[in-house]
PyMOL Python script that loads the backbone (N, CA, C, O; Angstrom):
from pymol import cmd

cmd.read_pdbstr("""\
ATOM      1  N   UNK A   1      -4.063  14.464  36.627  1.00  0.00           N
ATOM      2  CA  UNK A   1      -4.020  13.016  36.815  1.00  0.00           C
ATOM      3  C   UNK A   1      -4.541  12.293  35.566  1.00  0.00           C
ATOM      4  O   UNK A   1      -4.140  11.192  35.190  1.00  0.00           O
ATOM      5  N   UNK A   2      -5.282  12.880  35.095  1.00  0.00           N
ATOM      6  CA  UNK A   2      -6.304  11.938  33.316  1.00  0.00           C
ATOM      7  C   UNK A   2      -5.315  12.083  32.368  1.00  0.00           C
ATOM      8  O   UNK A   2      -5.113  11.221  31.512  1.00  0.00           O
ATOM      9  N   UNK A   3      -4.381  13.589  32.489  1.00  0.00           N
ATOM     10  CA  UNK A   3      -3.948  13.492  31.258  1.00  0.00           C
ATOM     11  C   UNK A   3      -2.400  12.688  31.564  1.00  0.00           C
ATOM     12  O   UNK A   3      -1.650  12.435  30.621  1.00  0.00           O
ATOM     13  N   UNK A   4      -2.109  12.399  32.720  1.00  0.00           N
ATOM     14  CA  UNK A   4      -0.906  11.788  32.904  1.00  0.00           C
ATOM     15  C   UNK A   4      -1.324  10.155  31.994  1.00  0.00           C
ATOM     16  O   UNK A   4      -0.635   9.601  31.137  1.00  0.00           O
ATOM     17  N   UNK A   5      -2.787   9.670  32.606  1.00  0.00           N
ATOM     18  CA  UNK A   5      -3.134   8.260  32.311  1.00  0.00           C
ATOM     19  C   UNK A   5      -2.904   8.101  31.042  1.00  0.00           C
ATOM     20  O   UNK A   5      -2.217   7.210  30.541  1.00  0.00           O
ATOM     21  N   UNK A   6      -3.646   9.222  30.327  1.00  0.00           N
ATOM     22  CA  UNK A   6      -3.558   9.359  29.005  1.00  0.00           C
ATOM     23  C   UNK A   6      -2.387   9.322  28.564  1.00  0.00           C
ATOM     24  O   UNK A   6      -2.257   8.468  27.687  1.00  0.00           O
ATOM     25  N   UNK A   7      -1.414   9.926  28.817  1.00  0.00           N
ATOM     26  CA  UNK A   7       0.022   9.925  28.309  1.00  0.00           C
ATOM     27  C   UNK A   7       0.958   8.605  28.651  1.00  0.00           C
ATOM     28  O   UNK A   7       1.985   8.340  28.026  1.00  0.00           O
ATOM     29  N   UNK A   8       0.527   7.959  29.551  1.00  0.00           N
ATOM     30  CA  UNK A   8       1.035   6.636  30.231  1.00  0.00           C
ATOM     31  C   UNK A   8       0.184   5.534  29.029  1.00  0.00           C
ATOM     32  O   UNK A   8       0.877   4.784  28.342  1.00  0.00           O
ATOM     33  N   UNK A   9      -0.887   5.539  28.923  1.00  0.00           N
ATOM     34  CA  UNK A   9      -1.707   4.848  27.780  1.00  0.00           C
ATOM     35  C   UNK A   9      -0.962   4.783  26.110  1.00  0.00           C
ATOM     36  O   UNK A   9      -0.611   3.852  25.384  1.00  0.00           O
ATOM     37  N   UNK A  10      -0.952   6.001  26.006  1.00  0.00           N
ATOM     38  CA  UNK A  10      -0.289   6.344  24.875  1.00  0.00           C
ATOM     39  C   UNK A  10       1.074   5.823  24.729  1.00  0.00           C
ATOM     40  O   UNK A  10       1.398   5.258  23.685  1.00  0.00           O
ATOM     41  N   UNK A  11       1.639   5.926  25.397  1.00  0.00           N
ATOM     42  CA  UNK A  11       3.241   5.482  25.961  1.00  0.00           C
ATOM     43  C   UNK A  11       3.497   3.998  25.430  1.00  0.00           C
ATOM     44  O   UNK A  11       4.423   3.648  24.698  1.00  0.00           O
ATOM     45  N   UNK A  12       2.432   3.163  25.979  1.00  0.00           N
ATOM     46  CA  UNK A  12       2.523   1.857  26.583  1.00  0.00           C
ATOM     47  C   UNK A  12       1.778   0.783  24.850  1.00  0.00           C
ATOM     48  O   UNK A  12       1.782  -0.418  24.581  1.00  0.00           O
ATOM     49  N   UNK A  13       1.195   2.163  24.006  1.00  0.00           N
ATOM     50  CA  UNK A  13       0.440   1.516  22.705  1.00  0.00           C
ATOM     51  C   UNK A  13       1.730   1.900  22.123  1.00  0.00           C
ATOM     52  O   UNK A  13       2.327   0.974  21.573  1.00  0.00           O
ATOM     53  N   UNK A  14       2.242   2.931  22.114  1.00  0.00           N
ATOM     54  CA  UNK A  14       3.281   3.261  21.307  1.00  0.00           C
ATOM     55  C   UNK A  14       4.686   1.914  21.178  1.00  0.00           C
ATOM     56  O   UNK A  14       5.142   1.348  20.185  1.00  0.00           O
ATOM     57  N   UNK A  15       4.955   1.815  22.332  1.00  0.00           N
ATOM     58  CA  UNK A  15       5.810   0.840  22.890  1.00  0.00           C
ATOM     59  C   UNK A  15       5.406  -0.625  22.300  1.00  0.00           C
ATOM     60  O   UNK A  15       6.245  -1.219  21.624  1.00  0.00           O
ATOM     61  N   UNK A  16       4.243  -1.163  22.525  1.00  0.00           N
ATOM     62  CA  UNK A  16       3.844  -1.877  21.725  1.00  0.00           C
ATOM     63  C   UNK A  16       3.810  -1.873  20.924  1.00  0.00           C
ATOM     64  O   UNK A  16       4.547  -2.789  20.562  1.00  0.00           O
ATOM     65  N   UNK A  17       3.213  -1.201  19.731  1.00  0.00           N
ATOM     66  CA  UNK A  17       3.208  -0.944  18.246  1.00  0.00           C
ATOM     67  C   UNK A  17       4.559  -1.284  17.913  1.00  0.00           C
ATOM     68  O   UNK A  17       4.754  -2.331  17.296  1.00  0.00           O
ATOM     69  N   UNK A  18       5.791  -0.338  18.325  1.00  0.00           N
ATOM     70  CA  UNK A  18       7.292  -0.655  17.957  1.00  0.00           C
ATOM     71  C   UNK A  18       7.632  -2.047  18.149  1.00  0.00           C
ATOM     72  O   UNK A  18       7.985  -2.681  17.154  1.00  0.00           O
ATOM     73  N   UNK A  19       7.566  -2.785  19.597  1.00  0.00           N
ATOM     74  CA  UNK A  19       7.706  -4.226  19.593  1.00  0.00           C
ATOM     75  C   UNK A  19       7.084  -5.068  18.598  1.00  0.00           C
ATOM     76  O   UNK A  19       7.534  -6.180  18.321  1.00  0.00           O
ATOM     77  N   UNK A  20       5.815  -4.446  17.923  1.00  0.00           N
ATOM     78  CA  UNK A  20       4.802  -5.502  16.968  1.00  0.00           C
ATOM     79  C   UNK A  20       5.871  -5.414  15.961  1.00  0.00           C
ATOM     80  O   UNK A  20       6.466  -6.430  15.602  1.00  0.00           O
ATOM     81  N   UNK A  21       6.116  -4.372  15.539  1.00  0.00           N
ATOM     82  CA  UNK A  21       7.039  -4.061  14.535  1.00  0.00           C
ATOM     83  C   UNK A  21       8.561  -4.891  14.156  1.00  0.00           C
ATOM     84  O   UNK A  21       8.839  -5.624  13.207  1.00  0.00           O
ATOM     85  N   UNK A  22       9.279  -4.489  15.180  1.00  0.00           N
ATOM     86  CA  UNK A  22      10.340  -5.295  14.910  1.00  0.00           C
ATOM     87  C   UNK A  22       9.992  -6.668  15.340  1.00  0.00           C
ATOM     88  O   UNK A  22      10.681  -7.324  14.558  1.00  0.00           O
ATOM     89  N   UNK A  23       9.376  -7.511  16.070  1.00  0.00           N
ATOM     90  CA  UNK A  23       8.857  -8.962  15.827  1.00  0.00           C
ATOM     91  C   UNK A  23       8.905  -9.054  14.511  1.00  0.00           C
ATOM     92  O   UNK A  23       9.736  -9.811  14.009  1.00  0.00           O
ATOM     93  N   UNK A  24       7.814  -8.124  13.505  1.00  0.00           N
ATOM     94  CA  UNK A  24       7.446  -8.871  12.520  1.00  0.00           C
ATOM     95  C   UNK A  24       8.920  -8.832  11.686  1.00  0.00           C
ATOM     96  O   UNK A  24       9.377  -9.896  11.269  1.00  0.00           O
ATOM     97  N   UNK A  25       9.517  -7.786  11.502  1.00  0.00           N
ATOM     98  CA  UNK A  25      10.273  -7.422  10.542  1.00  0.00           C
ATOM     99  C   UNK A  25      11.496  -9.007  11.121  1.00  0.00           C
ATOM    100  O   UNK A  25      11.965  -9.748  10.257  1.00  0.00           O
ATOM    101  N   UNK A  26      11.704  -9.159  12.174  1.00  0.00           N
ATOM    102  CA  UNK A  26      12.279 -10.200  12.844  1.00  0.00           C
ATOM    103  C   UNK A  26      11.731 -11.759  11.888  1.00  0.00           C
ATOM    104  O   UNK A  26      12.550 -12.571  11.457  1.00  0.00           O
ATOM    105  N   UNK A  27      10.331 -11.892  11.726  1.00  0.00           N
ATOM    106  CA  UNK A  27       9.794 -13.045  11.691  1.00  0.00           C
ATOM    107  C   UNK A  27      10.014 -13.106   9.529  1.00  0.00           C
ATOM    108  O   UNK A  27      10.117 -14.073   8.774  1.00  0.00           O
ATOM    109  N   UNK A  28      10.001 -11.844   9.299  1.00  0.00           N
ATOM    110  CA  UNK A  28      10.614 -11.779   7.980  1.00  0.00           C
ATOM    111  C   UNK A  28      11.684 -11.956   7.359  1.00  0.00           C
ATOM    112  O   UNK A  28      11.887 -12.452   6.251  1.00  0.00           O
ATOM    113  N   UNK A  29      12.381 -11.524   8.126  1.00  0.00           N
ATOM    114  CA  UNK A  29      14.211 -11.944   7.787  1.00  0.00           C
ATOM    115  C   UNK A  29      14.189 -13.634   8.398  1.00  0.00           C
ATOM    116  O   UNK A  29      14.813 -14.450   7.720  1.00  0.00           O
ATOM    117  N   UNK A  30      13.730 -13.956   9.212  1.00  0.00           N
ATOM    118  CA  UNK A  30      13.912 -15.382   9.626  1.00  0.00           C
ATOM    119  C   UNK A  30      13.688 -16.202   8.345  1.00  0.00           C
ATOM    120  O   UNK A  30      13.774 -17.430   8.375  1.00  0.00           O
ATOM    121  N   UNK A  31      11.281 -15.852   7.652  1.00  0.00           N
ATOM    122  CA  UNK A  31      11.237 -16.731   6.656  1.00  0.00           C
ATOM    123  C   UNK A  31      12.167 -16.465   5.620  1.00  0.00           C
ATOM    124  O   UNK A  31      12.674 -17.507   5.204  1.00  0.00           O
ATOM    125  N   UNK A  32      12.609 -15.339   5.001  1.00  0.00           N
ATOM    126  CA  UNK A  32      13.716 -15.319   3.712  1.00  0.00           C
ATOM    127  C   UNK A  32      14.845 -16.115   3.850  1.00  0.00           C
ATOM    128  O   UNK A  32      15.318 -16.909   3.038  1.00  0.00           O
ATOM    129  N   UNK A  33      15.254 -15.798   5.042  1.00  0.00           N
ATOM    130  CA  UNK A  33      16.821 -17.208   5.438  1.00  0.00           C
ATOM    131  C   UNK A  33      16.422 -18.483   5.342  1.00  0.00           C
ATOM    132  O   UNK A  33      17.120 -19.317   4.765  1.00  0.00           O
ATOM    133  N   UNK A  34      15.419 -18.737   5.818  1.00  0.00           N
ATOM    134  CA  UNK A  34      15.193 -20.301   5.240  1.00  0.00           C
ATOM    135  C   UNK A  34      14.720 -20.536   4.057  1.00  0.00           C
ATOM    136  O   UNK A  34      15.107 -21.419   3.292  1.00  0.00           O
ATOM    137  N   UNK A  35      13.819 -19.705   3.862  1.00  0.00           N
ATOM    138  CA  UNK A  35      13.849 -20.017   2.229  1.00  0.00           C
ATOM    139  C   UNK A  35      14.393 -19.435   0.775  1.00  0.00           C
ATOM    140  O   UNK A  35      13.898 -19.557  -0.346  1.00  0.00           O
ATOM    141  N   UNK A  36      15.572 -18.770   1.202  1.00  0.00           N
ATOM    142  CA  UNK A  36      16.640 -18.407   0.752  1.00  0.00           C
ATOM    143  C   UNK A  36      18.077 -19.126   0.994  1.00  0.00           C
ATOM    144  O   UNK A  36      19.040 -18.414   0.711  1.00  0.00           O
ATOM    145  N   UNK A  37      18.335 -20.282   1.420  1.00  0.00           N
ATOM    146  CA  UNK A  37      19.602 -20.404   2.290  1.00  0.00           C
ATOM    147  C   UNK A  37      20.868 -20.692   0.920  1.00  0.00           C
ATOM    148  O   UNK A  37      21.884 -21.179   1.417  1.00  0.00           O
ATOM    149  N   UNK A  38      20.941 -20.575   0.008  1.00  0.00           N
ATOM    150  CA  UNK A  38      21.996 -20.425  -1.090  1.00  0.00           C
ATOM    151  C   UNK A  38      21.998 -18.715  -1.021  1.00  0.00           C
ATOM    152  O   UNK A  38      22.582 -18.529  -2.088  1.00  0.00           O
ATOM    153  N   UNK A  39      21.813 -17.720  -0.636  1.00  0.00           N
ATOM    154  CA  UNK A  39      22.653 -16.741  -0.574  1.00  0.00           C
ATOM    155  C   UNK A  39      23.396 -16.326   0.232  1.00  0.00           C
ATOM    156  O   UNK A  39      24.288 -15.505   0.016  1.00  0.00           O
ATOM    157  N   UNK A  40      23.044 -16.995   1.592  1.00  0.00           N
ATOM    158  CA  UNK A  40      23.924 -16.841   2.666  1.00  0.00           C
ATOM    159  C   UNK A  40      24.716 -17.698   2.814  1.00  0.00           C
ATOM    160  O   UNK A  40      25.527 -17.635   3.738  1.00  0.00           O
TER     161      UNK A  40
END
""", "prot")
cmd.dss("prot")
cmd.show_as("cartoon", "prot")
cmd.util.cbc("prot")
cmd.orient("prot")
């Protein structure tokens, strides 16, 4: 049962971490398009 929690814990940081991730990479391509908008 602990090590399930544990693995459900782990799961759920992991999962997060990836969402933090592509947000940011998301919130990066957003600022370059606006302050880039003559290449697109």
């Amino acid at each position: 049962m602990k090590m399930l929690l544990i693995l459900s814990a782990s799961a759920s940081v992991l999962a997060y971490g990836i969402g933090a991730v592509i947000a940011l990479m998301a919130f990066v391509y957003l600022v370059y398009v606006l302050i880039k908008p003559e290449k697109f």
